[in-house]
C-alpha positions in Angstrom: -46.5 26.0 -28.4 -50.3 25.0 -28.5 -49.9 24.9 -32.6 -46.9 22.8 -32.9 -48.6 20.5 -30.7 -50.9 20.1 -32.7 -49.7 20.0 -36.0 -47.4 17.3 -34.5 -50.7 15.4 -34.1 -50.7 15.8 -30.4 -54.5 15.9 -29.9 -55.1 17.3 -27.1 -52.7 19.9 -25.6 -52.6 21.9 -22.8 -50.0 24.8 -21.8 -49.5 24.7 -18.0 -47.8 28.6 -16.9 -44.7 28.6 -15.0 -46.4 31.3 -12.8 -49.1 28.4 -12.4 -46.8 26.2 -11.3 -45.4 28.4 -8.7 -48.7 29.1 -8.0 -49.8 25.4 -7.0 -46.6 23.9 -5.9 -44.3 26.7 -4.0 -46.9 28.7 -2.9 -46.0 27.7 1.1 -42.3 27.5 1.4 -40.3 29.7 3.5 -37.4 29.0 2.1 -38.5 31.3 -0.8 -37.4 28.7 -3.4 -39.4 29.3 -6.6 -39.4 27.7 -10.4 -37.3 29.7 -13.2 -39.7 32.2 -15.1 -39.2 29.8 -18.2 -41.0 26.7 -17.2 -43.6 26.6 -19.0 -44.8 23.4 -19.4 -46.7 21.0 -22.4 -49.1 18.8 -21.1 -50.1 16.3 -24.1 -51.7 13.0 -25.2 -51.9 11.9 -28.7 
């Protein structure tokens, strides 16, 4: 993901987990609601 980010001429890149996500953002719910296992995210700027 990182490399075709790059070689798209996305300079700086930045792969963000889904686990991360989960991690940071559902961490307290008690409705047990949680992100799919493929959301992996790209952060980039060019």
């Amino acid at each position: 993901m990182l490399a075709l980010a790059h070689e798209a001429g996305l300079e700086d890149a930045h792969h963000v987990a889904g686990r991360t996500l989960a991690e940071r953002y559902f961490a307290d719910r008690t409705d047990g609601l949680r992100p799919s296992s493929g959301e992996d995210l790209l952060v980039a700027t060019t």
